[in-house]
VMD Tcl script that builds the backbone (N, CA, C; Angstrom):
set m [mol new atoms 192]
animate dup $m
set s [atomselect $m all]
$s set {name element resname resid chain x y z} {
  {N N UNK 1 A 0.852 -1.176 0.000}
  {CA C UNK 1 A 0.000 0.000 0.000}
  {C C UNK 1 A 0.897 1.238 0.000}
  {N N UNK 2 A 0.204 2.700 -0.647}
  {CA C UNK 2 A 1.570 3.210 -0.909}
  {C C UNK 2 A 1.426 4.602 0.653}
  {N N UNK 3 A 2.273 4.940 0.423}
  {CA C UNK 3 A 2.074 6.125 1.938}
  {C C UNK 3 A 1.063 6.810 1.911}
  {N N UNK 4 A 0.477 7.160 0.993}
  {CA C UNK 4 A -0.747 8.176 0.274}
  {C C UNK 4 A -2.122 7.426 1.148}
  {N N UNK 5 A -2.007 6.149 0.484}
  {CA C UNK 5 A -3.502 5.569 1.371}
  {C C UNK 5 A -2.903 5.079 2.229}
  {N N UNK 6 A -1.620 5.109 3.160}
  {CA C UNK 6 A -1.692 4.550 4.315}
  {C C UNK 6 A -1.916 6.122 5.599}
  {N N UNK 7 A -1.989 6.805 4.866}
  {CA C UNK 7 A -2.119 8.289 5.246}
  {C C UNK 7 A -3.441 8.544 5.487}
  {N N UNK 8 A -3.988 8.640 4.292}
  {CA C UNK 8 A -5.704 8.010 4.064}
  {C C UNK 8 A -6.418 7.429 4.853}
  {N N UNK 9 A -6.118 6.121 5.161}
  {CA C UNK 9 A -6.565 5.117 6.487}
  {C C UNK 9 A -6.905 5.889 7.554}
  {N N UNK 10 A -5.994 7.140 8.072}
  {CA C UNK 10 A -5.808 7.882 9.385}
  {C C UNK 10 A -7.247 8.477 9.580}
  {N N UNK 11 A -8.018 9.087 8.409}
  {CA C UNK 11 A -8.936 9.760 8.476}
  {C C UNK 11 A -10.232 8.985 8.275}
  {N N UNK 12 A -10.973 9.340 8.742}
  {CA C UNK 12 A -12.403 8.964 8.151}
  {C C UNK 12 A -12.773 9.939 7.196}
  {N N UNK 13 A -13.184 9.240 6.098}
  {CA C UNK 13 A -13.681 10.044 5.063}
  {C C UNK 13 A -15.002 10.037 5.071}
  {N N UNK 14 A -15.562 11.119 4.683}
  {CA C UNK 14 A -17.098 11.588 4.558}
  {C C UNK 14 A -17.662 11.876 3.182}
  {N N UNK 15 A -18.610 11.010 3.005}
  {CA C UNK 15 A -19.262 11.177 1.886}
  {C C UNK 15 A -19.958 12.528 1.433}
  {N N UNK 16 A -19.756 13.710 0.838}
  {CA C UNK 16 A -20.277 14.838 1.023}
  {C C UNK 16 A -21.284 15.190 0.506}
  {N N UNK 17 A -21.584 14.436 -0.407}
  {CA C UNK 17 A -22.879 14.184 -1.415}
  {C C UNK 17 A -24.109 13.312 -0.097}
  {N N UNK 18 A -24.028 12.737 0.388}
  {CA C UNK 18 A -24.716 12.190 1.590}
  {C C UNK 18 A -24.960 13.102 2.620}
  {N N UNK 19 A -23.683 14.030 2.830}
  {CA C UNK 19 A -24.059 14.897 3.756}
  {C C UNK 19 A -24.766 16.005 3.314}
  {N N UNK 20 A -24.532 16.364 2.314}
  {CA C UNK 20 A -25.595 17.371 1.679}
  {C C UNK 20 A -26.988 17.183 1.961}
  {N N UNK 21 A -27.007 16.407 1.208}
  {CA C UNK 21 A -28.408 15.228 1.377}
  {C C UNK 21 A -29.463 15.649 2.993}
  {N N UNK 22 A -28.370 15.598 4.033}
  {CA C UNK 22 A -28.924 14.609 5.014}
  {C C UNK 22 A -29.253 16.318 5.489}
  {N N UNK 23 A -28.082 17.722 5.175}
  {CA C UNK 23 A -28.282 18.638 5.659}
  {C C UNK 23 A -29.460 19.290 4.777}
  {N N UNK 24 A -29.658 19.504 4.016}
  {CA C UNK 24 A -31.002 19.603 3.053}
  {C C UNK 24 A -32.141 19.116 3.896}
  {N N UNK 25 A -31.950 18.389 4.257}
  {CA C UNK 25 A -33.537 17.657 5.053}
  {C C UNK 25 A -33.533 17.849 6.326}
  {N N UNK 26 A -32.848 18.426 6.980}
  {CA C UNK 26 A -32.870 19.239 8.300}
  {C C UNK 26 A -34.227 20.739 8.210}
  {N N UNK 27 A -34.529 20.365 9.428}
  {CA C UNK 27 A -35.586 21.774 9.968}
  {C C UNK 27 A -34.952 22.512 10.099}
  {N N UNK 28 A -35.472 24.261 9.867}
  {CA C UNK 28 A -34.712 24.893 10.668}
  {C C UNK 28 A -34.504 24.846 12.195}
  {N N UNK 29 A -35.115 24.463 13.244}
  {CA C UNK 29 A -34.653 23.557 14.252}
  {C C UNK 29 A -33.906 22.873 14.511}
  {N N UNK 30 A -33.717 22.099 14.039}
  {CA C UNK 30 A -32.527 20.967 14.029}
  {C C UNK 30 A -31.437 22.005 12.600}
  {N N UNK 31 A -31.460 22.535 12.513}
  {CA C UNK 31 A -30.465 23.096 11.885}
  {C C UNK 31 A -29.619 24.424 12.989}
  {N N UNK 32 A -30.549 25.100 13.402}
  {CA C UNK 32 A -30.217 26.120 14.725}
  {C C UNK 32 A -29.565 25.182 15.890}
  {N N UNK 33 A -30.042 24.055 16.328}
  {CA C UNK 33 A -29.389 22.832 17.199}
  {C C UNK 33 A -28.008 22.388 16.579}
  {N N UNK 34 A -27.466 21.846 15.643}
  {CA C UNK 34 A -26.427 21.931 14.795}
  {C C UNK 34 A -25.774 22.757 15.188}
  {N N UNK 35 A -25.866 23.972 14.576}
  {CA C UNK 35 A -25.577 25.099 14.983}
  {C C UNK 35 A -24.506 25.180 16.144}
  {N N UNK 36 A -25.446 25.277 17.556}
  {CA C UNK 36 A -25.211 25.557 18.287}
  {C C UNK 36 A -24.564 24.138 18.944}
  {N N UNK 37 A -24.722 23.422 18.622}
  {CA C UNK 37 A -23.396 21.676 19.430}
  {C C UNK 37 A -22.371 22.323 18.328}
  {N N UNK 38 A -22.197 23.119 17.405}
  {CA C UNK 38 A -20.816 22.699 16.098}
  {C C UNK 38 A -20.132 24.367 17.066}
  {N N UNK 39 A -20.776 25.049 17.956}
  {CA C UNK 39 A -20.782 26.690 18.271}
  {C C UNK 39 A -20.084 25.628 19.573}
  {N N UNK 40 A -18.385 25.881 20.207}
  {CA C UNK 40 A -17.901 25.461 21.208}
  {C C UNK 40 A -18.230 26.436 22.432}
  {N N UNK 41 A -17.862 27.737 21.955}
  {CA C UNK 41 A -18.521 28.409 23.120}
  {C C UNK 41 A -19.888 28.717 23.609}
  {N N UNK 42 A -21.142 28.299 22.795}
  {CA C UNK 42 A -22.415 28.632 23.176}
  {C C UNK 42 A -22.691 27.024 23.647}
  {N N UNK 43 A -21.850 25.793 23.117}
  {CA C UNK 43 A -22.097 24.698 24.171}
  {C C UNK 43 A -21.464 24.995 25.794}
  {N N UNK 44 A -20.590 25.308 26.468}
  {CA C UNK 44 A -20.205 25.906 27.178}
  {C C UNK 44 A -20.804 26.819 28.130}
  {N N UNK 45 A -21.585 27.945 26.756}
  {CA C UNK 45 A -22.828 28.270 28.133}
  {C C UNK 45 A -23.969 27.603 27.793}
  {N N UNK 46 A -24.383 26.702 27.357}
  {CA C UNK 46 A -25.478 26.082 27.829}
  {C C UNK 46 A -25.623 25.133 28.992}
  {N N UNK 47 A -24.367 24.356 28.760}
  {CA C UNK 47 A -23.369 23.308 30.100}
  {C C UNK 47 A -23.642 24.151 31.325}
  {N N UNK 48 A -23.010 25.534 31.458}
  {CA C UNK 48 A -22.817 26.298 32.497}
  {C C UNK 48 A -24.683 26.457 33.077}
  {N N UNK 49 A -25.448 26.902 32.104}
  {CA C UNK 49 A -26.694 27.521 32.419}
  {C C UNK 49 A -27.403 26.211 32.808}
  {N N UNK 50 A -27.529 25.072 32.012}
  {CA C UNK 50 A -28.046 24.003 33.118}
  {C C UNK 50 A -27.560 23.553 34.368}
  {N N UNK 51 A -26.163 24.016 34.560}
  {CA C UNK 51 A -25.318 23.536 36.000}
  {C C UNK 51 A -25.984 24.679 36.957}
  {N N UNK 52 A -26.080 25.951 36.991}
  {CA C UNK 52 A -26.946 26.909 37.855}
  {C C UNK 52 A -28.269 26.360 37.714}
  {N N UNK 53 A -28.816 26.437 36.545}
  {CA C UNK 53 A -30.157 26.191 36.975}
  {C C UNK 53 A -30.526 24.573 38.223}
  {N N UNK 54 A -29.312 23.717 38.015}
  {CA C UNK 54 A -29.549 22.330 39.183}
  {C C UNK 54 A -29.705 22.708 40.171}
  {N N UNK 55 A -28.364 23.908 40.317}
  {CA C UNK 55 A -27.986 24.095 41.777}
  {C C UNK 55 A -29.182 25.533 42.362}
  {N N UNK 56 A -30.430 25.558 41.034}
  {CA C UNK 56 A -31.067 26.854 42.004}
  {C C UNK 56 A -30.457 28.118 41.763}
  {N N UNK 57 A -29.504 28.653 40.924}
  {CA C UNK 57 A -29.248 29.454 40.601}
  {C C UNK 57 A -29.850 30.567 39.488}
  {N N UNK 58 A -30.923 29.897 39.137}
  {CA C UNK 58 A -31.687 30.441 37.910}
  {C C UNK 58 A -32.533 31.708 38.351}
  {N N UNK 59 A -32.493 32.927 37.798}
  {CA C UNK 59 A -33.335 33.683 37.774}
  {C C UNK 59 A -34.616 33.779 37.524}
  {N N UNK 60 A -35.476 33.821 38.177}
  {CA C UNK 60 A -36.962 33.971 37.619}
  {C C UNK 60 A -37.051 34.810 36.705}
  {N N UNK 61 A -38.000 34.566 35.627}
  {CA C UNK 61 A -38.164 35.382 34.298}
  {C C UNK 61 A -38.908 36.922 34.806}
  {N N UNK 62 A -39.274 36.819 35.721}
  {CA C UNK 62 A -39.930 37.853 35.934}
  {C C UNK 62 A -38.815 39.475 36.810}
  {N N UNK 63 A -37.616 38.746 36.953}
  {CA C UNK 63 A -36.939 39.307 37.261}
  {C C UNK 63 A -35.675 39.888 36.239}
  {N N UNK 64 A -35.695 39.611 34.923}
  {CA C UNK 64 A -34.949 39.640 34.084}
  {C C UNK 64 A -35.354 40.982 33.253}
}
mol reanalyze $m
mol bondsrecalc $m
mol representation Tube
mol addrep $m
């Protein structure tokens, strides 16, 4: 095998024609969700904002 595809092997390759596909048929919902898991820092505060809200830290809406 030559170094090229043993290089190759390392990666997973993605079919992009499939992924097109699969992103085409997304809601805008599940496209805004995407979004925001592919967004490192808005996962981060969401992590953070459910960890206050466990511990009771959540603001009432009426106070905002």
């Amino acid at each position: 095998m030559s170094k090229a595809l043993k290089e190759m092997d390392k990666y997973e390759l993605v079919n992009l024609e499939r992924l097109a596909y699969l992103l085409k048929g997304l809601s805008p919902a599940e496209l805004e969700t995407l979004e925001i898991l592919l967004d490192k820092e808005a996962s981060i505060t969401i992590s953070q904002s459910l960890k206050e809200l466990e511990q009771g830290k959540g603001i009432p809406i009426e106070e905002w």
